[in-house]
C-alpha positions as CSV (number, residue, x, y, z in Angstrom):
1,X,-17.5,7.8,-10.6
2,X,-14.8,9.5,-8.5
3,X,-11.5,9.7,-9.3
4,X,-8.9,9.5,-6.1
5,X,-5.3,9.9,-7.0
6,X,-3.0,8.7,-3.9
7,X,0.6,10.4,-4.2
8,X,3.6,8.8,-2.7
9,X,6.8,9.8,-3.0
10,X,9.6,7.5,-2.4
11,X,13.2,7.1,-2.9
12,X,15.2,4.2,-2.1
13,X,11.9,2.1,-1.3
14,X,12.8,-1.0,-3.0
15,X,12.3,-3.3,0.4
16,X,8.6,-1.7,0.9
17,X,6.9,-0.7,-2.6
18,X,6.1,-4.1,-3.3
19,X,4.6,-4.7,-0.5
20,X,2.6,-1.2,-0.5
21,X,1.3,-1.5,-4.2
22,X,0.1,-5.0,-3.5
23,X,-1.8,-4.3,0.2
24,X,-3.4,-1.2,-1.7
25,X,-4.3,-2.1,-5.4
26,X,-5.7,-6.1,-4.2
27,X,-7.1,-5.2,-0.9
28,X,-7.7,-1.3,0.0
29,X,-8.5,-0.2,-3.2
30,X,-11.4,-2.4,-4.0
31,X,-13.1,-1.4,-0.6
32,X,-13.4,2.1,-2.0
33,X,-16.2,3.1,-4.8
34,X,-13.8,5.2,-6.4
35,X,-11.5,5.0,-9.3
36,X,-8.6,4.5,-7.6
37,X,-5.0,5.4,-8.9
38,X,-1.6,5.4,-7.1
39,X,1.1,8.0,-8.6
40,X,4.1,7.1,-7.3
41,X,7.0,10.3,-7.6
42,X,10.4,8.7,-7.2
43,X,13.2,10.5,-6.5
44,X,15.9,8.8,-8.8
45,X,16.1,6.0,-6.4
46,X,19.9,3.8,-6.8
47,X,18.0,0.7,-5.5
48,X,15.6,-0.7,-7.9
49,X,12.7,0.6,-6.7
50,X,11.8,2.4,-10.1
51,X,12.1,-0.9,-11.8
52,X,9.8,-2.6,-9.0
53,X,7.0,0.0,-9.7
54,X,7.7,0.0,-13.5
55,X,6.9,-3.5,-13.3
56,X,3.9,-3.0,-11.0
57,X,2.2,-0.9,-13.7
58,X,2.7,-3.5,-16.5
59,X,0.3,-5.3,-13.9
60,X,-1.6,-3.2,-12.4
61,X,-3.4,-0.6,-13.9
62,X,-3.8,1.6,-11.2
63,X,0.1,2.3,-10.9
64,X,2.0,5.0,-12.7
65,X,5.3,6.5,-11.6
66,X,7.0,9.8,-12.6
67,X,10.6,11.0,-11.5
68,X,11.1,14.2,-9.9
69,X,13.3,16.3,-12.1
70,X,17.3,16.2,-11.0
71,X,17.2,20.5,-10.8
């Protein structure tokens, strides 16, 4: 099987990640024969988006997030 790997970078996103992760991991993903990942690169965000998508990926398998490096 394929693997597809869907980047998004965010910062400040906490109003919208949700949202995002949800529409694409319960209802886009599994209309795709693909193994389907989303990598989410935050950018040291001050409004808890890290913790929403940290939380996501407890959930969700398809969910991982890095942070950009502050150099």
């Amino acid at each position: 099987m394929n693997k597809v790997v869907i980047v998004m970078p965010v910062w400040n996103e906490a109003e919208n990640i949700k949202r995002m992760i949800e529409e694409l991991v319960k209802r886009e993903f599994p209309t795709i024969d693909a193994d389907m990942q989303l990598l989410v690169v935050d950018n040291h965000s001050t409004d808890g988006t890290t913790q929403t998508v940290e939380s996501a990926s407890k959930t969700y398998r398809h969910v991982h997030i890095i942070q950009q490096d502050k150099s």
